[in-house]
C-alpha positions as CSV (number, residue, x, y, z in Angstrom):
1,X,164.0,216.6,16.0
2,X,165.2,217.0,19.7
3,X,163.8,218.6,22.5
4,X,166.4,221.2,21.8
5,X,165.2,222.1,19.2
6,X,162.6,224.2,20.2
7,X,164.9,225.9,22.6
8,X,165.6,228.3,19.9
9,X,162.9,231.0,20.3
10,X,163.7,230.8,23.8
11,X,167.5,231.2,23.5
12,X,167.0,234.4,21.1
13,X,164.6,235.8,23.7
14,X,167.2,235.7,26.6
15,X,165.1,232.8,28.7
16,X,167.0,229.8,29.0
17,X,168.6,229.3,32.1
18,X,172.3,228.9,32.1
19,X,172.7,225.1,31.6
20,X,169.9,225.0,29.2
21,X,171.8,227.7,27.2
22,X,175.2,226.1,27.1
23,X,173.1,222.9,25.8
24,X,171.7,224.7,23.4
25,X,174.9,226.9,22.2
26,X,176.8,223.3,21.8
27,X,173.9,221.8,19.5
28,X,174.1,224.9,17.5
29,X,177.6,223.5,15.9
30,X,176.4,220.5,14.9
31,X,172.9,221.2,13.9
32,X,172.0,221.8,10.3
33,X,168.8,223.7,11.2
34,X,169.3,225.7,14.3
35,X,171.7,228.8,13.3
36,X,169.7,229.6,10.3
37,X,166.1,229.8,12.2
38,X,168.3,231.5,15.6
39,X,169.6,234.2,13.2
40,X,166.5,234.7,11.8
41,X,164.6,234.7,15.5
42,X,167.6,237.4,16.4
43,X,166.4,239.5,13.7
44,X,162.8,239.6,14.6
45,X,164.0,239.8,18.5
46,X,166.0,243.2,17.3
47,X,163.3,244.7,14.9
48,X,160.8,244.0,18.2
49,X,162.6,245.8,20.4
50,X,163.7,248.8,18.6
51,X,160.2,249.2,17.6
52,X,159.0,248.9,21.3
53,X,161.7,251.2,22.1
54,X,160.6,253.8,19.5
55,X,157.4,253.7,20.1
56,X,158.0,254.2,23.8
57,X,160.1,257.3,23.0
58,X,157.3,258.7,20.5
59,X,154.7,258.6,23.6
């Protein structure tokens, strides 16, 4: 495993700087790992915020 690996939580959060992203959004095409745990990160990153965003509204 490379260190861009665990770039992935950080890239569905929105924190990678700009270079760091692009790095990470080329080893997603050639990784065999990375888009399956990324798309399951995006989901979690959703459900997160529209909770947040509900609960906000409901107080």
């Amino acid at each position: 495993m490379t260190s861009v690996h665990v770039d992935v939580a950080a890239y569905a959060i929105g924190s990678l700087d700009r270079d760091d992203a692009d790095d990470f959004v080329g080893h997603l095409d050639n990784c065999p790992t990375c888009p399956a745990e990324l798309e399951w990160l995006s989901q979690i990153v959703h459900l997160m915020t529209t909770t947040m965003y509900a609960y906000s509204e409901a107080s």
